[in-house]
C-alpha positions as CSV (number, residue, x, y, z in Angstrom):
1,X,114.5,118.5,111.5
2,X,113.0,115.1,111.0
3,X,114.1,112.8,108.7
4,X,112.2,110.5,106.9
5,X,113.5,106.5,107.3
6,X,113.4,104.4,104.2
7,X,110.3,102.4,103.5
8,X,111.6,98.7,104.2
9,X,109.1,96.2,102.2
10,X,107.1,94.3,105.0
11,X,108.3,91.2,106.2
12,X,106.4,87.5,106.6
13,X,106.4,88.3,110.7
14,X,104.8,91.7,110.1
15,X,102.2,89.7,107.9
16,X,101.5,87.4,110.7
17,X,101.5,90.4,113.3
18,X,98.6,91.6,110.7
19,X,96.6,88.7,110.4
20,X,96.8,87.8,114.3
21,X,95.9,91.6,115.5
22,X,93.0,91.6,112.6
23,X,91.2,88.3,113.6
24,X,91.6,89.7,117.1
25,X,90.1,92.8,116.6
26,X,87.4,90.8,114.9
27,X,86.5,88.4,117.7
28,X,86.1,91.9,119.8
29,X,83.4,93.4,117.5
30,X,81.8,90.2,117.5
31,X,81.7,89.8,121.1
32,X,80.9,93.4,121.7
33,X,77.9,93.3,119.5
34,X,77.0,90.0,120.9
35,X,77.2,92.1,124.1
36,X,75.0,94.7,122.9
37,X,72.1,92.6,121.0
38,X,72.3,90.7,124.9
39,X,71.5,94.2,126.3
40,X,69.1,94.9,123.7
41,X,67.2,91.7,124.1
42,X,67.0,92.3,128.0
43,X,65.7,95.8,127.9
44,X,63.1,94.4,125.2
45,X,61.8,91.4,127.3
46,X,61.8,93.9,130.4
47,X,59.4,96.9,128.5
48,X,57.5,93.9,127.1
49,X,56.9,92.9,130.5
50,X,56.6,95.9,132.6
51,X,55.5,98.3,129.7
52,X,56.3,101.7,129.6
53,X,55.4,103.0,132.5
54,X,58.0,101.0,135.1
C-alpha cells in the first residue's frame, strides 16, 4: 500500500527550475514553428513554380 508524502510548499530553486524549463520549452515551439512555416514556405514557392502537376 502506497502512502501518500506530505505536500512540502515549493521552494525558490523549484521556482527557478520552472521558469528555466518554461522559457525552454518556449524557445522549442518557437523554433519548431519557425521550422515548419520554413517548410511551408518552400513547398509554396516550389507548387508556385512547378504547379501541380510536378
Amino acid at each position: 500500500m502506497m502512502t501518500a508524502h506530505p505536500a512540502t510548499p515549493p521552494t525558490h530553486e523549484d521556482a527557478a527550475l520552472a521558469r528555466r524549463r518554461r522559457g525552454r520549452n518556449i524557445a522549442m515551439f518557437v523554433a519548431l514553428a519557425a521550422l515548419a512555416l520554413l517548410f511551408y514556405a518552400i513547398a509554396m514557392v516550389k507548387l508556385a513554380h512547378h504547379g501541380f502537376g510536378g
